[in-house]
C-alpha positions as CSV (number, residue, x, y, z in Angstrom):
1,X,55.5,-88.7,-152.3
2,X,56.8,-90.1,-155.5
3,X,57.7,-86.5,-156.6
4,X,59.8,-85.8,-153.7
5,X,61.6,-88.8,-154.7
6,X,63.2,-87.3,-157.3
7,X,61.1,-88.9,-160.1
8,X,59.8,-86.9,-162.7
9,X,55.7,-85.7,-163.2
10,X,55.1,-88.6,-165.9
11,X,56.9,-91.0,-164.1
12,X,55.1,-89.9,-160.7
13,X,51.8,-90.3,-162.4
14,X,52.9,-93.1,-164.0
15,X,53.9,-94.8,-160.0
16,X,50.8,-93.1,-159.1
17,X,48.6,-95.4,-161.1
18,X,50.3,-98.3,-161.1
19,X,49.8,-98.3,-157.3
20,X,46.3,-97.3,-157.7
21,X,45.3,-99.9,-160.3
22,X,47.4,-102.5,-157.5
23,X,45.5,-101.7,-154.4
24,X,42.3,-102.1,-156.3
25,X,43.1,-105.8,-157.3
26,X,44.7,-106.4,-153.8
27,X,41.5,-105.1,-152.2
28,X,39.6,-107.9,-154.5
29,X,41.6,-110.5,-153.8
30,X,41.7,-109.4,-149.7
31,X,37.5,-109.2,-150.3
32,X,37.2,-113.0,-152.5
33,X,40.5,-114.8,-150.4
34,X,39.2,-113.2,-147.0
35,X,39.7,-116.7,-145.2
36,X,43.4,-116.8,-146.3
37,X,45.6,-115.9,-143.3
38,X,48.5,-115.3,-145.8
39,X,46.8,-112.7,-147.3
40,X,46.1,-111.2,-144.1
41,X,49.8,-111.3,-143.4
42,X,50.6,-110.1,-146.5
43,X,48.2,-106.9,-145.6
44,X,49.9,-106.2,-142.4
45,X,53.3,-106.6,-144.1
46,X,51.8,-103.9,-146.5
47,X,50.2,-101.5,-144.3
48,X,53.5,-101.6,-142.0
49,X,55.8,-101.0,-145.2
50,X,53.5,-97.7,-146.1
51,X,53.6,-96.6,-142.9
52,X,57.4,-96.6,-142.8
53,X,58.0,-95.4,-145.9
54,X,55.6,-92.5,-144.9
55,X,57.8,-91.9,-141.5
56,X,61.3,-92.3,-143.6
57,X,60.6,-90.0,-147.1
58,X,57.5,-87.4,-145.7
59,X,57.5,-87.1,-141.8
60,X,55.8,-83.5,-142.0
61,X,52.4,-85.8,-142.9
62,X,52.4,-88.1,-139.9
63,X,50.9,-85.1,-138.4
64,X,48.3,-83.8,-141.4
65,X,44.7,-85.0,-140.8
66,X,43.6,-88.4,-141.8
67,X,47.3,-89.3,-141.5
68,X,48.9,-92.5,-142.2
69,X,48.6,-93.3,-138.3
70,X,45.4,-93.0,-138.1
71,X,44.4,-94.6,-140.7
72,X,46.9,-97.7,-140.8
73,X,47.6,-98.8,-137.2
74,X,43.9,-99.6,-136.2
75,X,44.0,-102.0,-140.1
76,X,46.7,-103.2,-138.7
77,X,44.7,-103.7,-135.5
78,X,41.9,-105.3,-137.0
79,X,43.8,-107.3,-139.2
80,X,45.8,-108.7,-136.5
81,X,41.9,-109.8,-134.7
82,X,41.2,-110.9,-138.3
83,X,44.0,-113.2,-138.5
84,X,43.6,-114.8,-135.3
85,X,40.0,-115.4,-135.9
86,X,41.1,-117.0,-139.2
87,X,43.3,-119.1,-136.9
88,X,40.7,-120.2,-134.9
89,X,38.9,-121.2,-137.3
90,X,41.2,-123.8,-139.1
């Protein structure tokens, strides 16, 4: 996605892992703060954004398999349930 962006191959890998290297220290954070329901807001904040950006700069792959669809709305799902058990909880 980066490259049709306009951004060149090093900077594209560059973006690449940089967002690699972040969703790997989200994901730990998500995994050690799991009880934290700004986190959990933060995540379906996050997995909303992708999905848009997805939808506004590559529409073709909303329709690709494992597509950004299918793969973010039920996190979203779940971390909606997640949220209000965390809410329940407090």
């Amino acid at each position: 996605m980066t490259g049709s962006a306009g951004f060149s191959a090093e900077v594209s890998e560059l973006i690449t892992r940089s967002a690699g290297v972040g969703e790997i220290i989200f994901g730990v954070c998500l995994f050690v703060f799991y009880k934290n329901k700004h986190i959990v807001i933060l995540n379906i904040l996050a997995l909303v954004g992708l999905l848009l950006a997805v939808v506004v700069m590559q529409p073709p792959l909303l329709i690709e398999a494992f597509n950004p669809v299918t793969t973010n709305l039920p996190l979203i799902g779940l971390s909606v349930i997640w949220l209000k058990e965390i809410n329940q909880h407090l």
